[in-house]
C-alpha positions, 0 to 999 in steps of 0.5 A: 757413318757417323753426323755430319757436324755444324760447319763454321768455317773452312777448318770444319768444312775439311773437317767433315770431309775427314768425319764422313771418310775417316770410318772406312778410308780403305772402302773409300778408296776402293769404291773410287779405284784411286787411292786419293790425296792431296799430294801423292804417299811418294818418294822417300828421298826424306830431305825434299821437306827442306825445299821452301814451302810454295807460299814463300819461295820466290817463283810468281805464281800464274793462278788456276787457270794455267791448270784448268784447260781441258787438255791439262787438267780441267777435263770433265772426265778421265783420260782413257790410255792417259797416265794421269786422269787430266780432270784433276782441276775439276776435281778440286773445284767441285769436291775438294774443301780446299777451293772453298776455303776463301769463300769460307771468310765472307760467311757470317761465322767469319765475319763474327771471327773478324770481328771479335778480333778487331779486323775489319773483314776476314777476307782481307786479314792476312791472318786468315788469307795466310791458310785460307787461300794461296797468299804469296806477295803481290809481285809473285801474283801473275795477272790471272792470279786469283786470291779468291781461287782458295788454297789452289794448285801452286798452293800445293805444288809451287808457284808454275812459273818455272816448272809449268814449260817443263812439266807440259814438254811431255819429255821431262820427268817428276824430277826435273819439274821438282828441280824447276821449282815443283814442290815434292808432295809425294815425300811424306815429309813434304807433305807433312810440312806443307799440310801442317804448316796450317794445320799445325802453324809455323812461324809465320802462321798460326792459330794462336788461343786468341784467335780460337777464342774469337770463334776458330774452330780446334783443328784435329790432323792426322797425316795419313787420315787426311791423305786418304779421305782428301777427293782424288786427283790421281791415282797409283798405278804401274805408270805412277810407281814407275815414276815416284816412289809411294810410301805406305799407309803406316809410313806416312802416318809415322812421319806425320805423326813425328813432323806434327811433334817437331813442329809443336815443339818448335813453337813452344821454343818460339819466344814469339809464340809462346806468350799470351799477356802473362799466359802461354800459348794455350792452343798447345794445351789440352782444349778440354782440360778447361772448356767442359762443365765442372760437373763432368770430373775427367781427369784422370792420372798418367803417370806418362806425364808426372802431373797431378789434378789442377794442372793443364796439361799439354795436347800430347796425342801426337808425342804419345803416338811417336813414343809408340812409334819409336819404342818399336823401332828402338826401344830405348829410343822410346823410353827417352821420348817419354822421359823427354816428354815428362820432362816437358809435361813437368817443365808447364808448371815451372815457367816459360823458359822452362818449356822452351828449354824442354822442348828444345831439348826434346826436339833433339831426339825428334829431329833425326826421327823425323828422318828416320822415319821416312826412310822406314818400311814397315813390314807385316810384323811390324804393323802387327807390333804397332797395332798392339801397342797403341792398343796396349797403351790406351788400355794403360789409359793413356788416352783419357784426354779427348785428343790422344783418343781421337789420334790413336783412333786414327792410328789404328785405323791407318794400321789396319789400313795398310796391312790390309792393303799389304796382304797382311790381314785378310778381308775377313779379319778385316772386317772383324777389326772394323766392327770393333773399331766403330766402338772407338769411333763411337766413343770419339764421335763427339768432343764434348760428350766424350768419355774415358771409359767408353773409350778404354771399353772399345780397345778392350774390345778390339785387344780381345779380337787382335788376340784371337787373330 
């Protein structure tokens, strides 16, 4: 398994989590018995991502204890013969980073953070509560309420107080508790919208270049790759299929994958978001386009994004992913994303009305993608498809920049995955795939030693097994 890295905060915390799982998330699943998530690859009803996300709706929130007895969901240990495992609450609190999240902004590194940015502590800024915890207005905190609990359970599935007497009758179903206010994690959308309005920012939080200045870490997500590695708190059996649709693993990485575009997108229209001084909003560029030493010459051409030497370009991964994903459902609508996302890429070095032009004008072909998407199977063939063509365009070396190696890496991963999974590919095919692609992990390891070629080495590596099977 790849080092651990140096943790910091909360983001790198989870981070690690993902580092040390990332490799092997079907083994990882497999030695458990449970396929593990924040919320589960459910139904596929593509419109539950409208629902309010739990942190601004309007239900009080009644804190972890409503979860925590030991005949809900603070059990020490599964249930035999129950149909969900009961010990979910000590699951989050012992594995999971998110219950540390709030203890993250009392260390030293936090501290350092705060001040910098002119606060007077982190734990206490809401800035930082915002994502670091379930920071709903204090007339939505019930008296048990704890903003100490981290990113707790109504973090994720909305405040309980109308859904909790629902969801304890024992006579209401999965979606009579999301009628009662539930937030629908099992639709990959859903989900999509609530794990990046973190990971990615929306309107009303974000981790503007400011704020990584201070100190904050670069957050890398991918959808399905933090589903899978995240502790479990269920499993998928008859019973849960029965009661919610599941989406599978390349589904969810697609939708994924689009949402993170829609949401980039968005913020880069957001007057509000993209304006530093005279400066855009540089978290939306390329990290390592600036901050690594003069001697290491990467750059490199691509003739996806029309821009020459000395220009920043923008953090793409998650377009060229959605590129590949929409040219294999419809290939015009593929060649429209790149000649969409040129445009944009071309827009940066013209100003930023420009790009908020261009984006919005992007975000009409992503917006009924997203949708699309989540009502998408993918078959055997498709994935196999798939597969080849993230390969095919990293060796058309369109990963030269560190962030679009690291989501293809994952790609592919989440691709061998699911057609494993799927009866697709056998274990000993499986096993030869996964061989190889610990060269891409390799080579993807570390940000700031990354290299090109080493990269571009590994898919060469990998293309040559994908054409022998």
């Amino acid at each position: 398994m790849k080092p651990k890295r140096r943790m910091n905060s909360y983001c790198l915390l989870l981070a690690e989590t993902v580092v040390r799982a990332i490799r092997k998330p079907a083994r990882l699943a497999a030695a458990m018995g449970l396929i593990v998530a924040i919320g589960a690859t459910g139904s596929l009803a593509g419109p539950g991502w409208a629902q309010t996300l739990p942190q601004y709706a309007n239900d009080v929130h009644l804190g972890v204890a409503s979860c925590a007895g030991s005949t809900c969901h603070g059990a020490v240990t599964p249930w035999r013969g129950s149909t969900v495992l009961q010990n979910e609450y000590v699951t989050w609190q012992s594995k999971d980073p998110h219950a540390k999240a709030y203890a993250v902004l009392l260390n030293e590194d936090s501290r350092r953070i705060a001040r910098n940015l002119g606060l007077p502590n982190a734990h206490e800024a809401k800035i930082c509560l915002d994502c670091h915890a379930n920071n709903v207005p204090a007339n939505l905190r019930s008296k048990t309420f704890q903003i100490s609990d981290g990113v707790s359970c109504e973090a994720c599935h909305g405040g309980a107080v109308r859904w909790l007497g629902v969801h304890i009758s024992g006579a209401a179903n999965h979606a009579q508790n999301v009628a009662a206010g539930m937030y629908p994690t099992e639709d990959p959308v859903a989900r999509a919208k609530l794990c990046m309005s973190c990971h990615v920012g929306t309107k009303d939080k974000f981790v503007t270049h400011k704020i990584m200045g201070a100190g904050h870490p670069r957050m890398p997500f991918e959808l399905d790759t933090f589903t899978v590695t995240q502790p479990a708190h269920f499993r998928i059996d008859a019973d849960y299929q029965q009661r919610k649709r599941v989406a599978d693993p390349v589904q969810t990485w697609a939708v994924g994958q689009a949402v993170a575009v829609q949401m980039t997108l968005e913020g880069l229209a957001d007057p509000n978001r993209n304006r530093q001084g005279i400066f855009p909003e540089l978290v939306f560029f390329d990290c390592h386009a600036c901050h690594h030493p003069m001697s290491n010459l990467r750059w490199e051409p691509r003739a996806s994004t029309g821009l020459g030497p000395g220009v920043v370009r923008l953090a793409d991964g998650n377009m060229i992913m959605l590129r590949i994903i929409a040219g294999q459902i419809d290939p015009a609508l593929g060649e429209r994303l790149l000649q969409q996302s040129r445009a944009l890429h071309a827009a940066t070095a013209q100003g930023m009305d420009a790009v908020a032009t261009a984006a919005s004008a992007m975000r009409g072909i992503v917006d009924p993608l997203v949708t699309r998407l989540a009502q998408t199977r993918f078959d055997g063939k498709a994935m196999g498809e798939l597969l080849r063509a993230v390969i095919r365009e990293g060796l058309g070396r369109e990963y030269t920049d560190y962030a679009a190696a690291e989501q293809a890496t994952m790609a592919i991963a989440a691709i061998l995955n699911a057609m494993k999974r799927g009866g697709h590919i056998d274990e000993a095919q499986y096993k030869r795939y996964d061989a190889v692609l610990d060269k891409a992990y390799k080579a993807v390891e570390r940000d700031e030693a990354f290299k090109p070629k080493d990269f571009i080495a590994a898919l060469d590596a990998l293309d040559q097994v994908v054409l022998k099977n």
